[in-house]
N, C-alpha and C positions, 0 to 999 in steps of 0.2 A: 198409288192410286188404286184403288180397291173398283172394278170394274161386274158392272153384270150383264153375261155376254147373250145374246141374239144368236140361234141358230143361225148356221150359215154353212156354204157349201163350199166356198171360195177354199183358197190352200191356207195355210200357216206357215208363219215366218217360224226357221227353225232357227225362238224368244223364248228336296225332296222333300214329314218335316224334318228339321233338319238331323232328325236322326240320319236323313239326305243330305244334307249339307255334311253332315261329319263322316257319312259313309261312301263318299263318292266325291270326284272332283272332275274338272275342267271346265273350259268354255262353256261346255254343254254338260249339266252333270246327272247321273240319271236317280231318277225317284227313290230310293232307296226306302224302305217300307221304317217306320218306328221303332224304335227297338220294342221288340216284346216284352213282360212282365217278365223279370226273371223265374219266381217262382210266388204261389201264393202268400197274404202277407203272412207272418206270424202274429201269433196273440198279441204280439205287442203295441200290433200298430204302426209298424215302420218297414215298409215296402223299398227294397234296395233298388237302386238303380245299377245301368250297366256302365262299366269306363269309364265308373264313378264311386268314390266311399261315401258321397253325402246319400242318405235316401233318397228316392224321387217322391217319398209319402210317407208323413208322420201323420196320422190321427189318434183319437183318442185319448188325450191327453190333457191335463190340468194343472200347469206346473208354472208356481210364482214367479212374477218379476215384478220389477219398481213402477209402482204405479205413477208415479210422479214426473217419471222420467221422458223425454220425448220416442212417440213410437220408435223411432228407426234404433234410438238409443238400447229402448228395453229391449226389442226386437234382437240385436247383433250381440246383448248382453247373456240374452239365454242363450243364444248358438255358441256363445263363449264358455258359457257355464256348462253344456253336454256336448263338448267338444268328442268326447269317446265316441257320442251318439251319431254326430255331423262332419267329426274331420275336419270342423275348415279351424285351423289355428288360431288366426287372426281377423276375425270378422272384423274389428274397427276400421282394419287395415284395408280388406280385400275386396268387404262390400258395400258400395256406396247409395246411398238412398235415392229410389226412384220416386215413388209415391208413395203415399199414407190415403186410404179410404176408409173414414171414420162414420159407423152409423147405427142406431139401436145400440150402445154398449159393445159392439164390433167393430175392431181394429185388422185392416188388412194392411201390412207394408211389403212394399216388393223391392229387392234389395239389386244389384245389377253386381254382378264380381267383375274385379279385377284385376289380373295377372301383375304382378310387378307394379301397377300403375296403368295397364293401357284394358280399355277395356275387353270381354270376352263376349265373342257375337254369340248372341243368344243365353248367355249365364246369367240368369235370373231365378234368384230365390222368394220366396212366397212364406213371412209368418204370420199365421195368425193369434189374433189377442181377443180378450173379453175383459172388460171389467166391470164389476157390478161389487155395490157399498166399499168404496175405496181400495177395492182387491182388484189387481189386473192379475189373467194367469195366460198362458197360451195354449192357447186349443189347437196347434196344430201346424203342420210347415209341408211346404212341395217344390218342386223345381228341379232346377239343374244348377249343380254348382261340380263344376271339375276339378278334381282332385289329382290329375295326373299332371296337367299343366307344368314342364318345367323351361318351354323355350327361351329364348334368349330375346330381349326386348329392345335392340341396338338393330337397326337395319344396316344392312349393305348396300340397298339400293333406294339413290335418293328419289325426294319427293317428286321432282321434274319428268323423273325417267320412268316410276308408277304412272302417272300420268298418261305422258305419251304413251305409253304400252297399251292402258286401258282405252285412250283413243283407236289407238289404230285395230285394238279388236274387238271394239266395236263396229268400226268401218271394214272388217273381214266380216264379219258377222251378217251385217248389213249387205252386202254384196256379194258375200262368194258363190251363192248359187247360179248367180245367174248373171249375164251382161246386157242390158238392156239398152234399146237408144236413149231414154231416158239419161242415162251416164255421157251421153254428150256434153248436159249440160255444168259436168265437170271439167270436161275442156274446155269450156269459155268461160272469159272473164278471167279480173286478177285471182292470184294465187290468195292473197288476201281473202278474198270472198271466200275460196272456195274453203280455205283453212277455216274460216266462221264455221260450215254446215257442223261439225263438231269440236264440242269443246267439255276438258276433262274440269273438276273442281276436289283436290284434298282432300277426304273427309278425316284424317287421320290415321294412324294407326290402329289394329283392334285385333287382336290374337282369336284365328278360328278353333276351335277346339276339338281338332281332329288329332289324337293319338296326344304326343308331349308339347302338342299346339303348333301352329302354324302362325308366324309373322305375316300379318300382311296389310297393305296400305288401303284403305278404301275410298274408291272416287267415284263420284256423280260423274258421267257423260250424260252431256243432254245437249238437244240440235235438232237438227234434221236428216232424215236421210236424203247421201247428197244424189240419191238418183231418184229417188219419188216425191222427197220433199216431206214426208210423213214426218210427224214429231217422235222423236226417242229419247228416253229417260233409262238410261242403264245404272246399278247397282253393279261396279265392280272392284275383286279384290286383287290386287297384286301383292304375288308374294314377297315380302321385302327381301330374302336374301335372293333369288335369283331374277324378280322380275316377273315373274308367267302370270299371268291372269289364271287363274289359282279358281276364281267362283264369279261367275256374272248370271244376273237374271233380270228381266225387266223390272222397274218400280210402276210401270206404265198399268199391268197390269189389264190391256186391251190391245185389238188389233192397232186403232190408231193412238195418239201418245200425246207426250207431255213437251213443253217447255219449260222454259224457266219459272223454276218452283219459289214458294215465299212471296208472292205475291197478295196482298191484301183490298177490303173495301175500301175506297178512298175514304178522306177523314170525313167528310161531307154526309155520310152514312152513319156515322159513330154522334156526330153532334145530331142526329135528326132523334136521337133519343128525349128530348126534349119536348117532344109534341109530344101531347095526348093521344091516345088510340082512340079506335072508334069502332064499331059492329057494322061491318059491310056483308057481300054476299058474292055468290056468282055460281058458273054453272059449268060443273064439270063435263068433262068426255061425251058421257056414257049418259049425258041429261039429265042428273041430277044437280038442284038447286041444293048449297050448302051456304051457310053461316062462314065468314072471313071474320079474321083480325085485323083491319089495316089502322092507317091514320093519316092524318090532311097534313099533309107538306105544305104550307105556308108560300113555302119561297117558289114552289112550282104550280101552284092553287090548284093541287089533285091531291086524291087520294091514291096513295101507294100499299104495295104488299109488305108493308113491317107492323110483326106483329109484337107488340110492348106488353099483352096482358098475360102470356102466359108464363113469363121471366120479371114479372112486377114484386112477386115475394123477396125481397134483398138482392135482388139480383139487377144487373145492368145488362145482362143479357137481352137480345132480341132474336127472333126468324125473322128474315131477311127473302123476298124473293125478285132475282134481277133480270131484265130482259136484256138476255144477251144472243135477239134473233139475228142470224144472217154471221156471228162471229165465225170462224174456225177453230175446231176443237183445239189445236194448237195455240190458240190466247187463250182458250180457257184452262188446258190441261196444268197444271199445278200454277198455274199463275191467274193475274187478275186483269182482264180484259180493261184496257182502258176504254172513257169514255162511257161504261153501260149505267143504266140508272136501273132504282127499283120498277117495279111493274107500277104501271103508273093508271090512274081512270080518274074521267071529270067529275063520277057521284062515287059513293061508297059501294054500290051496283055495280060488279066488273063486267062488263060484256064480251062480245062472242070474239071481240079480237085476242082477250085475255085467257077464255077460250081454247080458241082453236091452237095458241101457242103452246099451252101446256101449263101455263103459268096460275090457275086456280087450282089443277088438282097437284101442282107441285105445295102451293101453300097450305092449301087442306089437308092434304097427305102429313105435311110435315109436322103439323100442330099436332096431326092424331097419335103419329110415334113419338114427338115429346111428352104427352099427354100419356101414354101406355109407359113409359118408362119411370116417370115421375109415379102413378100410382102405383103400380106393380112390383116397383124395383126401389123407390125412394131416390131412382137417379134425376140431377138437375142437368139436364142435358147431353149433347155428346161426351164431354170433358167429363160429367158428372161434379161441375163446378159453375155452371151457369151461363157459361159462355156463350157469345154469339154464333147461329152459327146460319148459313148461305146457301140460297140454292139458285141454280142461274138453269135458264129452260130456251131456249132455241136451238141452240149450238147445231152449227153445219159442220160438213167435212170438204174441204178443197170446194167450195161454192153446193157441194150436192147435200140429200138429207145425209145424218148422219143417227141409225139406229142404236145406238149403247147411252148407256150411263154410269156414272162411276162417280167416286168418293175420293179426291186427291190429297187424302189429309188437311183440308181444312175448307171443303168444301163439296154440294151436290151439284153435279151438271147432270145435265139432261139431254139429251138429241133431240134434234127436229121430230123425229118420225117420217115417213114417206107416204108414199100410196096407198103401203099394206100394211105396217106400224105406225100407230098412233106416237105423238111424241111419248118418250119417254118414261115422262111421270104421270102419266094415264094407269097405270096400277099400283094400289096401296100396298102393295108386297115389294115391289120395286124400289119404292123410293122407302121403304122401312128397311130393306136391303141394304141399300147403298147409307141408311144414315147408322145402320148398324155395324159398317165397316171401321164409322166410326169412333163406335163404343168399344169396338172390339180393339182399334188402335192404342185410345184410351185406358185398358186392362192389360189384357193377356197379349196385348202387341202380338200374334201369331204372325211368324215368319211368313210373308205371302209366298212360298211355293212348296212344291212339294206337298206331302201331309198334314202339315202345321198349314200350307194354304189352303190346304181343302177341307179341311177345321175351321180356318178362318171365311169362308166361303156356305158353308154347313150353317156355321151360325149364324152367319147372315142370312140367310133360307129361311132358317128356323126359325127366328124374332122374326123375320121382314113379314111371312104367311101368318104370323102367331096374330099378332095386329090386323091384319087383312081379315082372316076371320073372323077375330073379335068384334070388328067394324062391322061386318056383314052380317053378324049373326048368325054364319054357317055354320052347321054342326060338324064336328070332327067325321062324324061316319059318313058322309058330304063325301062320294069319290071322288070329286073334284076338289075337295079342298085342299090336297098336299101341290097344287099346281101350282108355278110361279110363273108370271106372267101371261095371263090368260086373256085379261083383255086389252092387252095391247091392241088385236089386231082389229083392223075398221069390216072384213067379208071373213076369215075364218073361225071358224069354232072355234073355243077356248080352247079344248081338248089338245087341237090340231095347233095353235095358236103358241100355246106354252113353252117358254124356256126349261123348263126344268119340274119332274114330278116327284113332289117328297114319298110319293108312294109307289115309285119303282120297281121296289123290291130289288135295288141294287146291293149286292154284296160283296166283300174280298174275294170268295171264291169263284165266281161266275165273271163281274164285273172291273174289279183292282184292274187299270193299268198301269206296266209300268213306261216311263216317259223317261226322254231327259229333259233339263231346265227350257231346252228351246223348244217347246211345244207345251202351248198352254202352261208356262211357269213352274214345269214338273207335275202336271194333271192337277190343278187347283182347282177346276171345272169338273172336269176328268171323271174325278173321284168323289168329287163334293156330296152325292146324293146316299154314296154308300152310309157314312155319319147322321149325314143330317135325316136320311130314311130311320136309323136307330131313334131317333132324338124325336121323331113326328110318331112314330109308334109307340112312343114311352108316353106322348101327348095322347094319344088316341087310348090309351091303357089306361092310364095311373090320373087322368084329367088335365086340364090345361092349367089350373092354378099352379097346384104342387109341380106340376112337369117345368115351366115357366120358372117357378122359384130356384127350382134345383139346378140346369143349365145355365142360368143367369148367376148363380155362386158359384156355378164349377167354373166360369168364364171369369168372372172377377176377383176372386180369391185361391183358386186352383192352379190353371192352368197356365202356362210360362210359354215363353214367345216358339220353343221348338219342339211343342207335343205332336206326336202324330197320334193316329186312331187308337193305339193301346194306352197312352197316357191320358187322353183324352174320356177312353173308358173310364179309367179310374179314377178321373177328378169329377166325371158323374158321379159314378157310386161314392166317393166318399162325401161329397156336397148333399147327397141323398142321405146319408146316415146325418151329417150334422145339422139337416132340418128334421129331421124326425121320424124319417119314411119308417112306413113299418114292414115290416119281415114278408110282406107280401108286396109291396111297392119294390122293394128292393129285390126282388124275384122280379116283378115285371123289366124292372131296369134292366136287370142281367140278361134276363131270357131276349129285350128291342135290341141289345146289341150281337146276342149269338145269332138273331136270325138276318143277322146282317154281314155273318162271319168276321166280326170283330170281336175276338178269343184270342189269350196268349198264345205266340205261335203261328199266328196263321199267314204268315208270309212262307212258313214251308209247305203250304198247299199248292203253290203256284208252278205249274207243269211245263215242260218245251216240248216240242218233236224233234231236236235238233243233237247233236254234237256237242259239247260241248269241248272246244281245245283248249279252252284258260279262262280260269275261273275272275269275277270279281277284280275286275279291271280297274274299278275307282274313274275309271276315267270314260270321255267322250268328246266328240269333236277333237279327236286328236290322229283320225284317221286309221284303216288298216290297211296296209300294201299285202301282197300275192304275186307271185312270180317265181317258177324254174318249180313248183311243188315243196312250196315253202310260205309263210305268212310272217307276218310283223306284225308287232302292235306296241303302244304304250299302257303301261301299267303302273301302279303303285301300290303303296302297300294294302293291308287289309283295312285300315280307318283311313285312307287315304291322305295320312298328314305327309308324306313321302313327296321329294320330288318325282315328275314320274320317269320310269327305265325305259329301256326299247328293250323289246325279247323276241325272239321268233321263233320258230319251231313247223313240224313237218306239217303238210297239208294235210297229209294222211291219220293221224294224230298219233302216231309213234315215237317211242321218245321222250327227252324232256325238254321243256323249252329252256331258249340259252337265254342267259341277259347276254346285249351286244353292246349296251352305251356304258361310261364310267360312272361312277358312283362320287359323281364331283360335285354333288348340292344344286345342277341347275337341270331346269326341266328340258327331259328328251321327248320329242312329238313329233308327228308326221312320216313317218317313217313310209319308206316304199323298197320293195327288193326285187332282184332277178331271180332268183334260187342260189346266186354266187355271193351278192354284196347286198349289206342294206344300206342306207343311207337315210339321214333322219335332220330333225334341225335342232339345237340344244339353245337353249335362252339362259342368257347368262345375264350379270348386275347390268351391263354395261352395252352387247350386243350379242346377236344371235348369227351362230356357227351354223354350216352347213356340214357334217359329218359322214365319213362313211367308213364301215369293218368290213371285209370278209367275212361271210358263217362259216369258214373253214377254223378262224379265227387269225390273229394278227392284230398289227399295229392301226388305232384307230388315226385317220389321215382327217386333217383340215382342208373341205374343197375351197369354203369360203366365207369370208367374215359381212353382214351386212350391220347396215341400223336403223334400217326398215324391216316390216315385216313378211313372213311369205305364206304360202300356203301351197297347196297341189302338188305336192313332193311325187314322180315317179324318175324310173332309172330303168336305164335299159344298158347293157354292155359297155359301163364307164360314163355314160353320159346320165346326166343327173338333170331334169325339168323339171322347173317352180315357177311359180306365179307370186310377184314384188305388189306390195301393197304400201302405199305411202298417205301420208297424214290430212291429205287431200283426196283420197280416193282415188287416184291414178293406180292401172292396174298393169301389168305386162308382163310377158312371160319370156324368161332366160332359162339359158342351161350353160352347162356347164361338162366342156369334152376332158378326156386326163391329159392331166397336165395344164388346162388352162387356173391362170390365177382370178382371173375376171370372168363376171359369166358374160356371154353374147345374150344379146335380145331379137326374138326375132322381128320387131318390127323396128331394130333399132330403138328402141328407147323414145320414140316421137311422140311429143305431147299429142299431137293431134290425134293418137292413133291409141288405142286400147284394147291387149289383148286379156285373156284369159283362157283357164279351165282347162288346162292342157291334157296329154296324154302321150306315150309313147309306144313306136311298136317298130321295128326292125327298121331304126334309120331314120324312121321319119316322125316328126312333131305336129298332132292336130291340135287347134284351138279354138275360141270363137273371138273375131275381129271385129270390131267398131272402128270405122274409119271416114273422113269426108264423102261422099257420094259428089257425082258433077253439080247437081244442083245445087249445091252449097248444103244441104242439109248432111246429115250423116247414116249410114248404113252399118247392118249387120249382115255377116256372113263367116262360114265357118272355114279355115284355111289350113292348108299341111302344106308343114317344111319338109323339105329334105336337106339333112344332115351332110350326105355327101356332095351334093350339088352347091347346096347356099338356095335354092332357088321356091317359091313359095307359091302354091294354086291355090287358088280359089275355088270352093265348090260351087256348083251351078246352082243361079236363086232358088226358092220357091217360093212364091210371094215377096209379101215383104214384114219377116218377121220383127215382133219389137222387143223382142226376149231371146238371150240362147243358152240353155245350160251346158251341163259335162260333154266333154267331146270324150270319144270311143274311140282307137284305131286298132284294129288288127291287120295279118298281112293281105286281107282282098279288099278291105271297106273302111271308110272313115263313118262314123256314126255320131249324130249331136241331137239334143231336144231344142225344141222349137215354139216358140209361142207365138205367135201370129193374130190372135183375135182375143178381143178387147174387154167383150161383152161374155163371156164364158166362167166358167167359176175356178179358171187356173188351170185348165188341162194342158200338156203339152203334144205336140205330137212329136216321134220319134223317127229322126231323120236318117236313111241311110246315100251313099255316093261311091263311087269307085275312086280307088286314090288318087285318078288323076283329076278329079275334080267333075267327072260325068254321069248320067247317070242319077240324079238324085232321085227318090221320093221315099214317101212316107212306110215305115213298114207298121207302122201306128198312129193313125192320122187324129189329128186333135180334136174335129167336129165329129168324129163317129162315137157312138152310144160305145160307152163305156172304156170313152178316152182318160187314161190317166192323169193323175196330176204329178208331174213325177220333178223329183228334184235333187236327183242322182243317177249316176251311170257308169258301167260296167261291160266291159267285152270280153268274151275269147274268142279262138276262131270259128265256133260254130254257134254263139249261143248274145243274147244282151240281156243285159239285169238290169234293173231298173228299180230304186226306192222310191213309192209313189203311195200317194192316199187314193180313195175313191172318193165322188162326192157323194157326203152323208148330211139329212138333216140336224144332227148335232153331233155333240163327241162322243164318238163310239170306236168300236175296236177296228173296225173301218176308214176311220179317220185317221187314222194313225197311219205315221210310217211304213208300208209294209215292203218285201222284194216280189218282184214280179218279171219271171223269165220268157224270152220271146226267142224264136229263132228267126235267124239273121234275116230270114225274109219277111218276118211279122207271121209265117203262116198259123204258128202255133202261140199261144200264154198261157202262161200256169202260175198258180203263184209256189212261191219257193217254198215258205216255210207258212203253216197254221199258227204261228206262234202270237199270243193275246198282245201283248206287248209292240214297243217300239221298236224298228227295225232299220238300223244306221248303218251307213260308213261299207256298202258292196265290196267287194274283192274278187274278180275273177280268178280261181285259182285251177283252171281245166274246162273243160268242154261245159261242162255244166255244172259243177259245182262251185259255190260260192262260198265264202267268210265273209262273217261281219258281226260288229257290234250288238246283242239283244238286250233288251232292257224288260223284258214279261217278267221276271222274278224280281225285279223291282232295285237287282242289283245290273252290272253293264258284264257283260260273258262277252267271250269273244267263242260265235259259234259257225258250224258251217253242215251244207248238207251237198250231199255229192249227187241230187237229182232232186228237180222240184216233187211238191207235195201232190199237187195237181187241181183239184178243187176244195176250198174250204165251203164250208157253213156248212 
């Protein structure tokens, strides 16, 4: 579901192109920037790709094939015939036919490879063809096709056990920040129920294309989450020889989410193609009176929103608009709300109730971007085959408004709107937006995250405003016309109002951040304006016709599902040569993307203030431990098709780092150390081990085998604390002293009771506890064991919070965040207490100006770090992840590092210095600074 997001200041669930996906991995994987042009093309027209012998770009070319023959035929017949040219052997064999787009004497086929038989995420090749007086020739080819590929196509771990895996991390995912009372409601009720909230579905095998490929299973989780209820739609991969969830990222593609996808109009909708249309009317937003398509439903004696006249040319196609007011986005989000009918009125005259929902300027809107596609582009619809296609306009969220709209592949929703947003499809760039997700699905299928998302994102900008002011008549030099979403809002200015300005002036070097997958999908948002800024200045340059022609070929005959902004450059410029641009067009083209720092290369502009102790990690969300003046971390290799290692190395950065885990094919993660021992968790076919070595070095020891999953790995002097995660969401925290074979829990193990988010510090175990309260409801509160006693306190309340994240302990203080208030945009405040439980308050209190949003934690004994956002009106470098150090009393904050990028995974490693994961150069460094920065901006 392709989503267009609404400033907001609230936090982000921590939910690249895949030059991303092949340059990084984990749970969380981070942005990894496009590969660069290797070098410019040569004369001949064929532009190499990297980690690849096929080119990424043949033009210029003229060269026969069988006319007679069918596209995909001719098509894999000449990649057969200049095999020297393309490398692939076997095209009959490896690449299977996705589409044919036939038009004016232009043949585009896109071809999908595939490894041995299974297919390659993201391996799409692109040829094109002409023919004219019985001569076909081809003019030309792009993509990615991998030529290293030689993994082995036999899993070791079955389908059942992908599954569960992918279940349960997504339910870590889903939870581990935080314990809320909300997770009450996974202690009640049967286990059955509770096992519904989620559920995994097979999608197959499908080889990643990182290094000699990666095995792995891919499965839909989709549900709810089982402590807010929210819908979630994850895309995830398990690796088939060990297991690990290897890539996840939303398909949701918004804060709130999807259910069960493949959902259609009931049949009652398809037969209604039988009635005649008719010329109605009605009145948008903003008070203008427009011209409707509808027609007379017979059997409900109204007029409804289906429009039959602009899909009458051979086609069965219709627009469709459904009133689905007071639904929850979750019946709408990839499925079909039962019971909704078309928008329905007693005359062809919609009125103010048609109105106020959204529902006239969703049909209006929708006609005008089919209507701009069909002249402009010669496209018949989304599909660019006719199809029907739907937009449903009320949609709530949990009973309230709900602000967004999104495109779930096979269909537009809309929000309510609220107080201060208009519903939804109140702006013609919005719903040209969202219905361009879907042409864009339809073509170049662009990976949604990462750089290929924010391509995918870019373009939608770009058409959705293209049409906006074509409709308006606004002139390009209009400084308001690069805005999207401008009148949304019913009391602010446009200006003020807008989601997003094509005229920014955002670029790679000022703007690029880097992210991991859980924060805005790998900057699909993020980054979206740096592109689509290039793409509205080439508009504002070179005219809107030619600009329009040439992005609209680069997207449907160029571009392959995992270009980021260098490939994407270059399937501009070359769609610009094969319509005709002239020598000074194609100056302008080149010059809209250098002033957007999108030039070969320019991922080595991206600067740090930091450290750097190990480079290019590949990985995230896999944690970094600190302890005795030493770190850990998980890493793989440099394309990240590697299981990942555990290494560690001095705090100080001297030295080299050691690998500590074996080299046995299953992924090592979470690791935590004292300065003596590290300890880590290794995921194997079958179950995941608990592990620990000496950094002295020595025999690696098995503490413990589970078949559930864990997380929160820390160790202090033998004793090893985690956090048990199971298929229902029950959470609780064990350890494990030497020598035992079973871990202890410290709340016992009791359904009714749920801990998390542990920590350790000289004996004793903090955590935060949900537990029955007298009144029969249930409470939070943050609790330390002591090790030697058995014996467990309770820290003194404050209030009564409904949130608790990471707990701290060092040897004078127990330290946890807190969320207490409801109506705030996610701040927490920052809780300190004396071990014995006395003592508490705030060293950073939630309600004060310039309360964090934090949703990470870290101690020494003089200092707490903190991963937190500020709230910002949209996504900026602010919004992001950043560390932020406080001493123990709250008197002083600073932030840690200046660095533009995302900021993971803390590590207390001494008084005031910290390690941890950065993500600003768009790869994942493992970095550290031995005293904060102090003020940015």
């Amino acid at each position: 579901m392709r989503t267009y997001r609404r400033k907001t200041t609230g936090s982000r669930r921590a939910g690249a192109g895949v030059a991303a996906l092949l340059g990084a991995a984990g749970l969380l994987i981070t942005a990894v920037p496009a590969q660069a042009a290797a070098t410019p093309p040569p004369a001949t027209g064929v532009v190499p790709a990297t980690d690849t012998e096929t080119p990424a770009l043949v033009e210029g070319i003229r060269e026969p094939v069988d006319a007679k023959a069918a596209p995909a035929d001719a098509a894999r017949e000449h990649l057969a015939a200049k095999e020297s040219r393309y490398r692939i052997a076997e095209p009959a064999r490896d690449l299977a036919p996705l589409r044919t787009v036939a038009q004016d004497g232009k043949e585009t086929v896109r071809l999908q490879q595939k490894h041995r038989g299974v297919p390659v995420l993201g391996g799409q090749y692109v040829v094109r063809m002409e023919t004219k007086d019985g001569t076909r020739v081809v003019t030309g080819t792009s993509g990615k096709y991998f030529t290293e590929l030689t993994a082995g196509t036999e899993p070791s771990v079955d389908q059942e056990t992908a599954v569960r895996r992918a279940v349960a991390a997504t339910a870590r995912g889903l939870g581990g920040k935080k314990l809320t009372r909300a997770d009450a409601v996974k202690r009640q009720g049967a286990s059955s129920e509770r096992a519904a909230a989620l559920s995994g579905t097979a999608r197959g095998l499908v080889v990643i294309p990182r290094g000699e490929g990666v095995l792995a299973h891919h499965v839909t989780v989709r549900g709810a989450d089982p402590a807010t209820g929210e819908p979630v739609l994850r895309q995830v991969y398990v690796d088939a020889k060990a297991g690990y969830p290897v890539l996840e990222y939303s398909g949701i593609k918004t804060i709130a989410g999807a259910r069960q996808p493949g959902g259609k109009p009931p049949a009652a909708a398809a037969a209604a193609t039988a009635h005649p249309g008719s010329e109605g009317s009605g009145v948008l937003l903003d008070g203008t009176k427009v011209p409707l398509n509808v027609y007379r439903d017979t059997t409900r004696d109204q007029y409804v929103m289906v429009d039959h006249a602009r899909m009458a040319d051979g086609t069965k196609g219709t627009l469709s608009t459904w009133d689905a007011t007071g639904r929850d986005v979750s019946e709408a989000a990839g499925a079909w709300p039962s019971g909704i009918k078309e928008v329905g009125s007693a005359t062809a005259d919609f009125g103010k109730e048609a109105t106020d929902k959204g529902a006239v300027d969703a049909h209006w809107a929708a006609g005008q971007v089919y209507d701009y596609y069909k002249r402009q582009h010669g496209r018949d619809g989304l599909d660019g085959r006719g199809s029907s296609f739907n937009s449903l306009v009320g949609v709530t969220e949990f009973g309230q408004p709900y602000v967004n709209a999104f495109w779930d592949g096979q269909k537009m929703v809309y929000g309510s709107g609220d107080e201060e947003y208009k519903p939804l499809s109140a702006d013609l760039d919005v719903v040209g937006h969202e219905m361009t997700h879907g042409v864009v699905e339809n073509t170049a299928n662009l990976v949604y995250a990462g750089q290929s998302g924010a391509l995918n994102e870019a373009i939608a900008d770009y058409f959705g405003n293209a049409v906006d002011v074509a409709v308006a008549g606004r002139s390009m030099s209009d400084p308001d016309a690069g805005l999207i979403g401008e009148n949304l809002c019913r009391t602010t200015a446009p200006r003020d109002c807008a989601l997003r300005d094509l005229n920014d002036g955002a670029s790679t070097s000022k703007n690029f951040l880097g992210v991991a997958f859980g924060t805005d999908n790998g900057g699909v948002h993020l980054n979206s304006t740096i592109f689509s800024g290039a793409l509205w200045d080439m508009r504002q340059d070179m005219g809107a016709e030619l600009a329009d022609r040439i992005v609209y070929r680069a997207l449907s005959s160029y571009m392959t599902p995992l270009d980021g902004f260098t490939e994407g450059r270059a399937a501009v410029l070359a769609a610009a040569k094969e319509l005709g641009a002239s020598t000074k067009q194609l100056s302008v083209t080149k010059r809209s993307f250098a002033a957007h720092g999108i030039v070969p290369g320019w991922e080595k502009a991206l600067g740090v203030d930091t450290d750097v102790l190990f480079r290019k990690l590949n990985t995230a969300g896999t944690g970094v431990g600190a302890g005795g003046g030493w770190w850990t971390v998980s890493k793989s290799n440099d394309d990240g098709s590697e299981p990942y290692s555990v290494y560690a190395g001095r705090a100080n950065g001297t030295g080299t780092p050691r690998l500590i885990s074996p080299n046995d094919g299953r992924f090592h993660v979470y690791p935590a150390t004292d300065g003596k021992t590290v300890v880590w968790a290794a995921y194997g076919p079958t179950s995941l081990d608990i592990l620990s070595r000496p950094l002295a070095g020595g025999p690696i020891k098995k503490l413990y085998t589970s078949t559930t999953d864990i997380s929160g790995l820390r160790y202090e002097n033998g004793v090893a604390v985690f956090e048990t995660y199971d298929l229902f969401g029950g959470r609780h925290v064990g350890f494990l002293r030497p020598g035992d074979r079973e871990p202890a829990f410290v709340d016992g193990g009791r359904y009714h009771l749920a801990t998390a988010l542990p920590s350790i510090s000289k004996g004793k175990i903090a955590y935060a506890k949900l537990y029955p309260g007298e009144s029969g409801d249930y409470r939070l509160g943050v609790e330390i064991y002591d090790l030697a006693t058995g014996k467990a306190t309770l820290t003194e309340q404050l209030g009564e919070p409904q949130g608790l994240g990471q707990t701290g302990i060092n040897g004078s203080h127990v330290f946890w965040l807190a969320d207490e208030l409801t109506d705030d945009d996610g701040q927490m405040a920052i809780r300190r207490a004396d071990l014995d439980g006395t003592n508490a308050f705030d060293i950073s209190g939630e309600a004060k100006p310039g309360a964090l949003i934090a949703a990470d934690l870290t101690v020494s004994e003089t200092s707490v770090t903190v991963s937190s956002q500020l709230p910002a009106l949209s996504w900026n470098n602010e919004s992001l992840s950043k560390l932020w150090q406080l001493t123990t009393d709250g008197a002083q904050r600073e932030r840690v590092s200046c660095n533009r990028g995302e900021q993971l995974s803390p590590a207390a490693a001494g008084d005031r210095q910290v390690i941890w994961i950065d993500a600003t150069t768009g790869w994942t460094d493992l970095t550290t600074r031995t005293r904060p920065a102090g003020r940015c901006g």
